[in-house]
C-alpha positions as CSV (number, residue, x, y, z in Angstrom):
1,X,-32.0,0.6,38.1
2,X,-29.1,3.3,39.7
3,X,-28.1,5.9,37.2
4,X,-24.4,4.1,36.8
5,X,-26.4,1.5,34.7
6,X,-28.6,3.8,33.2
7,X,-25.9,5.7,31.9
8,X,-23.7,2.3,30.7
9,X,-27.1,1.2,28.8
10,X,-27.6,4.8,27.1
11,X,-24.1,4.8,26.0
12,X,-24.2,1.5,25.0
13,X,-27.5,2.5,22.8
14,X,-25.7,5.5,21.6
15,X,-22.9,3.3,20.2
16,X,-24.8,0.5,18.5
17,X,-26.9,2.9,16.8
18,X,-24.0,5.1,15.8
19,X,-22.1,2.0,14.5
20,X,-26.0,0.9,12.7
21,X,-26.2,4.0,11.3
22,X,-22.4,5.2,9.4
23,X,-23.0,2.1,7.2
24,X,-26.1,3.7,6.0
25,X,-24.4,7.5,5.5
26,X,-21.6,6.2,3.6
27,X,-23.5,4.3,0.6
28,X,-23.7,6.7,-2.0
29,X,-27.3,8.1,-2.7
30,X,-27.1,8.7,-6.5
31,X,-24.6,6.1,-7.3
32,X,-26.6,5.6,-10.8
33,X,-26.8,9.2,-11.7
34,X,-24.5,9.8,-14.2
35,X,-22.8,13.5,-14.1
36,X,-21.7,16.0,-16.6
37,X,-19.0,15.0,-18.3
38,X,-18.5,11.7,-16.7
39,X,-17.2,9.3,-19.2
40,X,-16.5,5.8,-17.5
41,X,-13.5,3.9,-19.6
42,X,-13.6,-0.1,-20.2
43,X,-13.5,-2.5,-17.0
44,X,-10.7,-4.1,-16.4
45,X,-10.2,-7.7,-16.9
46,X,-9.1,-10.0,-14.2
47,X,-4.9,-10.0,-15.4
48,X,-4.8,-6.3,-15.7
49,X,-6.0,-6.0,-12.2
50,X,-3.4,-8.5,-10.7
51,X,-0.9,-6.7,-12.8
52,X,-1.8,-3.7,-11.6
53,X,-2.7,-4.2,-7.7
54,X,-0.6,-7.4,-7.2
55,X,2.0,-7.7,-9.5
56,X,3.4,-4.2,-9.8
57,X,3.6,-3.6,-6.0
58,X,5.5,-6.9,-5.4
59,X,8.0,-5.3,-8.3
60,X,8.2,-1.9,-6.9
61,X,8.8,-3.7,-3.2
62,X,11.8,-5.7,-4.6
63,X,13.4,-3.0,-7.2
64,X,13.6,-1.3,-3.6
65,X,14.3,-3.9,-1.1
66,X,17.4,-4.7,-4.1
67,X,18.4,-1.0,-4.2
68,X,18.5,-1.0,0.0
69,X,20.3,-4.4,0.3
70,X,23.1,-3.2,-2.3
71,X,23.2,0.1,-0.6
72,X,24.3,-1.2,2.3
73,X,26.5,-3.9,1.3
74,X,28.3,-1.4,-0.5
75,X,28.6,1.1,2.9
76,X,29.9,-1.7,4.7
77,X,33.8,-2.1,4.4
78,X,35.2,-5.0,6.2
C-alpha cells in the first residue's frame, strides 16, 4: 500500500470512530440520580405540548408577520 492510502484509510478510521464514539459521550451517565433539590413538576399531556411547541409559535409567527404586513402598508403612500 503507498502512504497516500494509508493515510486516507487512518483518517478515514479516525472519523468513524470519532463519529461511533460522540454518541456514547453525550448520553448522560447518571440520568437516574436524582440531585439536591431537584423537584421534577407533572408531565405534560399531549395538548399542552401542541399548545405550547406548535400552537403558540404559529401565533407568535402571525401576530408578527400581521404587525410587519400592516407596517408596511401603512409606509407605502401611493
Amino acid at each position: 500500500m503507498s502512504d497516500k492510502v494509508k493515510k486516507n484509510a487512518l483518517r478515514a478510521g479516525t472519523v468513524t470512530v470519532g463519529a461511533a464514539l460522540l454518541p456514547l459521550l453525550s448520553t448522560p451517565a447518571f440520568a437516574l440520580t436524582r440531585d439536591d433539590g431537584d423537584q421534577p413538576g407533572s408531565g405534560l399531556s399531549v395538548l399542552d405540548t401542541l399548545g405550547l411547541y406548535v400552537a403558540a409559535p404559529l401565533v407568535l409567527f402571525l401576530v408578527i408577520a400581521g404587525l410587519v404586513t400592516l407596517g408596511d402598508k401603512r409606509g407605502k403612500k401611493s
